[in-house]
DORO-127716 format. One record per residue: residue number from 1; residue in one letter; z, x, y of N, C-alpha, C in turn. Coordinates in steps of 0.001 Angstrom, whole numbers, plus 500000, padded with zeros to 6 digits. Last residue first. Layout:
(NUM "A" (Z X Y) (Z X Y) (Z X Y)),
...
# end
This chain:
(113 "X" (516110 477185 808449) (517485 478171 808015) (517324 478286 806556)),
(112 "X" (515335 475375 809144) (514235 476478 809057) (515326 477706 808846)),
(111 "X" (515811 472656 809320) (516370 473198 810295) (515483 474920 810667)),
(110 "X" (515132 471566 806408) (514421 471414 807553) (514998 472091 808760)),
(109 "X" (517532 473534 805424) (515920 473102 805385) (515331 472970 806184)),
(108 "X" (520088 472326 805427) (519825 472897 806444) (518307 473290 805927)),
(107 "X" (520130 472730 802117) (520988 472149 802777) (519939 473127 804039)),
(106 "X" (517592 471469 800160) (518529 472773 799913) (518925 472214 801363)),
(105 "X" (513995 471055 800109) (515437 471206 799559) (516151 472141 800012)),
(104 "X" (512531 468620 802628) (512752 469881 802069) (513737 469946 801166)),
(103 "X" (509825 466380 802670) (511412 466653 802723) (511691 467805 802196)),
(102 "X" (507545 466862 805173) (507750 466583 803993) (509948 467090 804037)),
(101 "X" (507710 465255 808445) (507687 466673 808028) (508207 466188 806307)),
(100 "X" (508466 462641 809838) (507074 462767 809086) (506729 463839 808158)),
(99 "X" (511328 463406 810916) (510763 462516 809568) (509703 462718 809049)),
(98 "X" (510552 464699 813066) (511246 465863 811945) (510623 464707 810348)),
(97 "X" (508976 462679 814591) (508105 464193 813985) (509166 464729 812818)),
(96 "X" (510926 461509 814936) (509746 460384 813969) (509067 461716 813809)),
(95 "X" (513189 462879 815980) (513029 462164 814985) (512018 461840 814588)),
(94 "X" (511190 463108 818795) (511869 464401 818015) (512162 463829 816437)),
(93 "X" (511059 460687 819235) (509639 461246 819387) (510427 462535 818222)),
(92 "X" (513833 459713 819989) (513499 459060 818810) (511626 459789 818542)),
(91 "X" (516198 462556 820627) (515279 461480 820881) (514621 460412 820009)),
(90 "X" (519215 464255 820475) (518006 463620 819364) (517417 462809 819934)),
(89 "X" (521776 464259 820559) (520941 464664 822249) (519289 464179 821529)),
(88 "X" (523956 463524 818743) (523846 462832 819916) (522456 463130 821073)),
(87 "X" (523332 464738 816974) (523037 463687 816516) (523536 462703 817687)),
(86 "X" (522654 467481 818319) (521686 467184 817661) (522105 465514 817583)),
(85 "X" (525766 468834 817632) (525026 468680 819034) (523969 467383 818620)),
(84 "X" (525461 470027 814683) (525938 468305 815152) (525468 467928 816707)),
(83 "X" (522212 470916 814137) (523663 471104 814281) (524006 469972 814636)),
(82 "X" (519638 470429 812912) (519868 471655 813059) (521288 471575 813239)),
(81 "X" (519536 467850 810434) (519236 468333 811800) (519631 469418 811904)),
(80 "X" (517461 466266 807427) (518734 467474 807711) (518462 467560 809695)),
(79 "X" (516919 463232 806536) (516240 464721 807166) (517363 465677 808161)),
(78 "X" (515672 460830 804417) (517056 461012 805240) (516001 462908 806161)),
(77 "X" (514854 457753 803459) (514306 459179 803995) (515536 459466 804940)),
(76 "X" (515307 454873 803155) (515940 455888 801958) (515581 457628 802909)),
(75 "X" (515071 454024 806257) (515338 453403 805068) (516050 454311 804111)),
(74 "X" (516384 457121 807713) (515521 456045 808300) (515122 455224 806651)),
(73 "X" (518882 459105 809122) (518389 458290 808252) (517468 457233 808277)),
(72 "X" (519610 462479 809676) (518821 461414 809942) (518732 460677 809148)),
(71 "X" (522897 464794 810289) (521214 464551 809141) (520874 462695 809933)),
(70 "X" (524708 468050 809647) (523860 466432 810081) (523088 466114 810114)),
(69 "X" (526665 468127 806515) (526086 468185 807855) (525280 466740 808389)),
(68 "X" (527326 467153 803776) (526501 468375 803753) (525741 468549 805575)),
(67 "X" (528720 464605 804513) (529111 465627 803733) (528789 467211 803751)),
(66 "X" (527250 463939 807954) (527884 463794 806384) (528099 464798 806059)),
(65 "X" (526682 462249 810728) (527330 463290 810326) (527269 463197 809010)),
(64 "X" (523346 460812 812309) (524745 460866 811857) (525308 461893 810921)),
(63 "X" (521225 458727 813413) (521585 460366 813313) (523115 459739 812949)),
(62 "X" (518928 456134 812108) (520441 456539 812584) (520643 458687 812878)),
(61 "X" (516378 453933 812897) (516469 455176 812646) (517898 455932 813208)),
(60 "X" (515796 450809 811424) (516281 451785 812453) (516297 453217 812067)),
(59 "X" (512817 449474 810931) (513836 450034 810669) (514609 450925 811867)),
(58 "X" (510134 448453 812234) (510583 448460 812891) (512171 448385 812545)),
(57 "X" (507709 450218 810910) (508465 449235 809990) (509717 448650 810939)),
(56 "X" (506499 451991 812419) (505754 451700 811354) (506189 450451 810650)),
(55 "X" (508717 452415 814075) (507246 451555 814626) (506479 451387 814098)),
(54 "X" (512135 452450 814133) (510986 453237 813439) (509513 452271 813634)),
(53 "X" (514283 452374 816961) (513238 451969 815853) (512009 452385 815331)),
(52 "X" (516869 455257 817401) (515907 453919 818014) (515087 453530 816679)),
(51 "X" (519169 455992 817068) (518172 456720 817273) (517204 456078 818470)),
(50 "X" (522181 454874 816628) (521305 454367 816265) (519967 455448 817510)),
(49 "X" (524837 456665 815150) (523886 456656 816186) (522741 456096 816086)),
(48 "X" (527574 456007 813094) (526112 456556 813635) (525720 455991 814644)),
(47 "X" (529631 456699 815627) (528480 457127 814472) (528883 456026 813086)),
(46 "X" (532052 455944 817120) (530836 455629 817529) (529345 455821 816763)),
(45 "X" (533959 457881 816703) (534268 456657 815965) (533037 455922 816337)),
(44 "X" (532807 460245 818860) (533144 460423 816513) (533207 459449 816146)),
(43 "X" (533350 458713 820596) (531962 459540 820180) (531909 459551 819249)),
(42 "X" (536628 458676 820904) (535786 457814 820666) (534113 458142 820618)),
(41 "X" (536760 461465 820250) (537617 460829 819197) (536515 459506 819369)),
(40 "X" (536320 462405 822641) (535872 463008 821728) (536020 462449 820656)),
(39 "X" (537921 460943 824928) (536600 460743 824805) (535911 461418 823393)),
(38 "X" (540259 462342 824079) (540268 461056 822946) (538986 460884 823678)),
(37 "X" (539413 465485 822509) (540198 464544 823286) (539799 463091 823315)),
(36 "X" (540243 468556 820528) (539545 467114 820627) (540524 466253 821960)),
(35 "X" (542577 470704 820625) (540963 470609 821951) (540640 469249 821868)),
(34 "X" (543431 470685 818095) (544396 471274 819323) (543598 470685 820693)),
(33 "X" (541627 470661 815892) (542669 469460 816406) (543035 469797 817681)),
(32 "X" (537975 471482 816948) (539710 471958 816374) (540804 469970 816622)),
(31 "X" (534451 471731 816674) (535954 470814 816914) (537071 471403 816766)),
(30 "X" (532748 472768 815182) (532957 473319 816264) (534301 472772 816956)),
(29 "X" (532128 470687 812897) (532996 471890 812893) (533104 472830 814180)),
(28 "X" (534021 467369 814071) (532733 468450 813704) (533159 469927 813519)),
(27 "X" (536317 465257 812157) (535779 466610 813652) (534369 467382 812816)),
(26 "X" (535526 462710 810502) (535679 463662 810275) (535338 464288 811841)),
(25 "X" (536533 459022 811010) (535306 460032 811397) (535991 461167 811319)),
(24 "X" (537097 455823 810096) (537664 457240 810649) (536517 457877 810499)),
(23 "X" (538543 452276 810766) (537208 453326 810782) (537857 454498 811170)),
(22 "X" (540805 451122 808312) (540601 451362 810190) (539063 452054 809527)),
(21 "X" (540214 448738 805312) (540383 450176 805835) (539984 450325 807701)),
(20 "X" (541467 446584 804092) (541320 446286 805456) (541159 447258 805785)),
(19 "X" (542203 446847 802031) (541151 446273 801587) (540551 445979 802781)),
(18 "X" (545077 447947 802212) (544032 448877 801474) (542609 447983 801162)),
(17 "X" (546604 447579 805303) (545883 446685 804038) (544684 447664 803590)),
(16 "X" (547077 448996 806952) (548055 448227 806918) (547735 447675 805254)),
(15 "X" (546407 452120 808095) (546241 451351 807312) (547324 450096 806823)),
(14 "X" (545803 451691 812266) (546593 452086 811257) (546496 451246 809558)),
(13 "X" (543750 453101 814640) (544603 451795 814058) (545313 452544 812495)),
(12 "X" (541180 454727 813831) (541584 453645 814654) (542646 453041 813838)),
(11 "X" (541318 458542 813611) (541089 457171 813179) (541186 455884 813725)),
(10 "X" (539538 461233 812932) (540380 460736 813706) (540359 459183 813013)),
(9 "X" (540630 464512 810908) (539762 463566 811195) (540314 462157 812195)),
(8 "X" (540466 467874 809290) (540602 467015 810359) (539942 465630 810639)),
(7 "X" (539890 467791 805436) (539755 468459 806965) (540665 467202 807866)),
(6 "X" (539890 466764 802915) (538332 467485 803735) (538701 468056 804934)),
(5 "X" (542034 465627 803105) (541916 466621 802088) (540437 467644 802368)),
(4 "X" (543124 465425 806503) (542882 464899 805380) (542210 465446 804500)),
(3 "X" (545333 464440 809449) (544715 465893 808393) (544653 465133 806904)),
(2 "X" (544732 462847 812250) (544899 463168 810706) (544402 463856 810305)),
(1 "X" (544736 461215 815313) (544346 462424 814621) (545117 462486 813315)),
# end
């Protein structure tokens, strides 16, 4: 666990070599430091999430966390999800419908918020 200029976040291993970065993953915001546990730590170091394959183009289709929340990626088409819950319980039928839905603007959009 580390506190880092965005927040809480966990990491593997330690930086030894600035060209050798560990993998780290930001807490979700329902998360605290005090609660995460290390099944929780490894889930977070486990994203993205591969969805399953897109059947038009047999791309993958990832859920995963960012900057502005959580969101889908399938080649360049990305698509906001309703909450982090979401980028683990997400099917790939639920995905290929939110995808097909035109892209919306503005954060949380497609969510209908």
């Amino acid at each position: 666990m580390k506190a880092g200029r965005y927040g809480p976040y966990v990491q593997v291993g330690e930086m030894n070599d600035p060209k050798d970065k560990p993998k780290t993953a930001s807490l979700f915001s329902t998360m605290s430091p005090e609660s995460i546990t290390f099944d929780d730590a490894v889930r977070l170091l486990s994203l993205p999430r591969t969805v399953g394959t897109h059947p038009g183009d047999d791309q993958p289709v990832l859920a995963q966390n960012g900057r502005y929340g959580p969101y889908l990626t399938w080649g360049k088409e990305t698509r906001s999800l309703e909450d982090e819950d979401q980028i683990f319980t997400i099917d790939l039928p639920d995905a290929l419908k939110l995808l097909a839905q035109p892209k919306q603007r503005g954060r949380r959009a497609a969510a209908g918020h």
